[in-house]
C-alpha positions as CSV (number, residue, x, y, z in Angstrom):
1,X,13.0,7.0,-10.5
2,X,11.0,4.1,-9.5
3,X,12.7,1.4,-7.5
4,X,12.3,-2.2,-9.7
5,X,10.8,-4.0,-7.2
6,X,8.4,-1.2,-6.4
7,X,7.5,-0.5,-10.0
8,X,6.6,-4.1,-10.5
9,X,4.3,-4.2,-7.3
10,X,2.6,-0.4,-8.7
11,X,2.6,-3.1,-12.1
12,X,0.5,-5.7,-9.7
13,X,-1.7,-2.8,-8.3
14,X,-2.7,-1.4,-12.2
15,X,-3.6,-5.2,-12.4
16,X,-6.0,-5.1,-9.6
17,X,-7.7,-1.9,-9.9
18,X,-8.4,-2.8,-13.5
19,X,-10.1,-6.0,-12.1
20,X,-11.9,-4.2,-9.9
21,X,-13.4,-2.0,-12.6
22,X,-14.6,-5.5,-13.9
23,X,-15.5,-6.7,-10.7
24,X,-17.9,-3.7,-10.4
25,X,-19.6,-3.5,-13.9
26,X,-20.4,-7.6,-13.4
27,X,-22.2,-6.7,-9.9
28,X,-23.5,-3.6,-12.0
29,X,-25.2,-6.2,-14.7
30,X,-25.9,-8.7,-11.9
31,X,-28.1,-5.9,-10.5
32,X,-29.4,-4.7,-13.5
33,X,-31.1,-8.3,-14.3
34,X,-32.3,-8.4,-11.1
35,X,-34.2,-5.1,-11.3
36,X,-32.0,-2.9,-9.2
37,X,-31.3,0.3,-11.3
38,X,-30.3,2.0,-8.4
39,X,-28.0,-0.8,-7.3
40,X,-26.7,-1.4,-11.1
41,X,-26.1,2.5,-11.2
42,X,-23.8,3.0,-7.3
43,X,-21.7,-0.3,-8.7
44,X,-21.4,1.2,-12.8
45,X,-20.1,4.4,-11.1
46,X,-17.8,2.2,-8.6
47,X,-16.4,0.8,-12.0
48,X,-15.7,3.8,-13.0
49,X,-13.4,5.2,-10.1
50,X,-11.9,2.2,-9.9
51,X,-10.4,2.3,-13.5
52,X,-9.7,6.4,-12.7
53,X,-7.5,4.8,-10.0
54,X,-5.5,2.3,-12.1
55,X,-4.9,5.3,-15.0
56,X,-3.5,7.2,-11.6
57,X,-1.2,4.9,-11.4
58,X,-0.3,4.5,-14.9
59,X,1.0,8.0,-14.8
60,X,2.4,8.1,-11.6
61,X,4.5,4.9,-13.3
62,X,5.3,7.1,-16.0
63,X,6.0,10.1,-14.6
64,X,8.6,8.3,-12.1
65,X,10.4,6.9,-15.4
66,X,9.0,3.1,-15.5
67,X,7.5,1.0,-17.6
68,X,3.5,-0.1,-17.7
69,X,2.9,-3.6,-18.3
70,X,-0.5,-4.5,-18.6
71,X,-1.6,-7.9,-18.2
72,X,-5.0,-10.4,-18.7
73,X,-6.9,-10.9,-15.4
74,X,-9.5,-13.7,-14.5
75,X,-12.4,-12.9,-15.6
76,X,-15.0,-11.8,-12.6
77,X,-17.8,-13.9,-11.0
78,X,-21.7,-12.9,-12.8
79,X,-23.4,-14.3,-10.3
80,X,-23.6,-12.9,-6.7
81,X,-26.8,-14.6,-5.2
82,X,-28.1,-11.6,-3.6
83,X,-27.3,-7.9,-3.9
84,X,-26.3,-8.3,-0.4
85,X,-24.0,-11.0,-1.5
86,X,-22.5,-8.2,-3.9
87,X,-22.2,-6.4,-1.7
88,X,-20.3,-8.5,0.6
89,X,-17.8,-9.5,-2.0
90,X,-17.2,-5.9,-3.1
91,X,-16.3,-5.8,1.1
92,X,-14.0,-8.5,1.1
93,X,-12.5,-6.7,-2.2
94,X,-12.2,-3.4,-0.9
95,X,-10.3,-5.3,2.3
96,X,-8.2,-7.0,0.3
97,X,-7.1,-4.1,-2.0
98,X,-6.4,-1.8,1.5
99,X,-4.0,-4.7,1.7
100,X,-2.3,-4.0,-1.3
101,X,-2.1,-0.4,-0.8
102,X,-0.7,-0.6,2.6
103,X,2.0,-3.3,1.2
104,X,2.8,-0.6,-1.5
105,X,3.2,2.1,1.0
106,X,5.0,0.1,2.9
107,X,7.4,-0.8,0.1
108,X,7.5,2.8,-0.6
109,X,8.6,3.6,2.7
110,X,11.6,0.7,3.1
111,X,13.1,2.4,-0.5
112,X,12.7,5.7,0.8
113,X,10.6,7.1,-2.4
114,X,8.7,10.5,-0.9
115,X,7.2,10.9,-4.1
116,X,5.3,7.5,-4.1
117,X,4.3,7.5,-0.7
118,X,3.0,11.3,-1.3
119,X,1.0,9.4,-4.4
120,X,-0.1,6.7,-2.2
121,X,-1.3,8.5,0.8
122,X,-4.2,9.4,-1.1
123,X,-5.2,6.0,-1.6
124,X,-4.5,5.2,1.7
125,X,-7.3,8.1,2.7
126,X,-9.5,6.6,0.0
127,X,-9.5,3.1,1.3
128,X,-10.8,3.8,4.7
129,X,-13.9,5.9,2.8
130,X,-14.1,2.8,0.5
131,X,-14.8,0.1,3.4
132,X,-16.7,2.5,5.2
133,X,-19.0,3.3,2.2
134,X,-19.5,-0.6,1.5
135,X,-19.5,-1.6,5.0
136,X,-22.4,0.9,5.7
137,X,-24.2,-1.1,2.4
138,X,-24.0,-4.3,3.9
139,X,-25.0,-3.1,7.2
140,X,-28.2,-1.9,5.7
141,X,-28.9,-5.1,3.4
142,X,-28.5,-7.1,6.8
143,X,-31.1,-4.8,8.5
144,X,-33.5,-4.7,5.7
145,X,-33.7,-8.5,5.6
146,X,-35.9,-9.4,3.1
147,X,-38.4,-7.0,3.1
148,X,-38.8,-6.0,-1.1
149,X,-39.9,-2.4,-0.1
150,X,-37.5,-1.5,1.8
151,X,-34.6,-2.9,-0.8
152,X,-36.5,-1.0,-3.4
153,X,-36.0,2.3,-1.0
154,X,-32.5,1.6,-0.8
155,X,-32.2,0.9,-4.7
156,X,-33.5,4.4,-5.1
157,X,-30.9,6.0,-2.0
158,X,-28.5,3.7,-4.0
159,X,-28.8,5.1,-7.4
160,X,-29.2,9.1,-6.6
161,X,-25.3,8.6,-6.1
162,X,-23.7,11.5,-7.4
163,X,-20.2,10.8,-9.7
164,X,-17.2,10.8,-7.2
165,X,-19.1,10.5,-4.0
């Protein structure tokens, strides 16, 4: 049985990794009417395992006996300046949702629920490989500078990305 205070924070976390599928699938359209297939296609798939993570939650909520209460979000910026810039927000994202996660485990840990901190270890794991993935992104828009070939290149690394990697 989930702890109240703990299923209302897992609550706040279904919140934020629905957002995030937003957040992605705006940067996805951003790039797409920008020209960046590749680009719109990495971020359309990032949407994607971002709302396979708030369903994970959703039934670890369940299955621990609480309740799901879904709520309206903000709607995300459309408008990123630059895929870099995208880029760089989906970074500052990714940071602050680590945050979250770590709170959560945290929070886990205090009630002493094995069974939710089993659950959010693999988050945990999946963080670090999030703000490495991103962080490598931005790296490479910064190197690339503005040279259109090379973005192009990348667009095309960019969009041979597999589902779930």
């Amino acid at each position: 049985m989930l702890s109240p205070d703990l299923e209302g924070a897992m609550n706040t976390q279904i919140a934020a990794e629905l957002y995030s599928s937003h957040l992605y699938l705006a940067m996805s359209a951003y790039c797409e009417s920008e020209g960046l297939p590749g680009f719109a296609s990495w971020f359309k798939m990032q949407s994607d395992e971002e709302r396979d993570h708030a369903l994970r939650f959703i039934r670890h909520v369940v299955d621990r006996g609480g309740r799901v209460m879904l709520t309206g979000m903000d709607a995300p910026a459309n408008d990123f300046g630059t895929p870099q810039g995208a880029f760089e927000q989906a970074q500052a994202h990714e940071m602050n949702v680590t945050m979250m996660i770590d709170g959560l485990y945290g929070m886990a840990v205090q009630h002493g629920d094995y069974a939710s901190q089993a659950f959010l270890q693999w988050f945990v794991t999946e963080q670090v490989e999030e703000e490495r993935t991103v962080g490598e992104i931005v790296r490479t828009l910064k190197n690339l500078g503005n040279d259109p070939a090379s973005l192009l290149i990348l667009d095309r690394e960019l969009g041979a990305r597999q589902a779930g990697g």
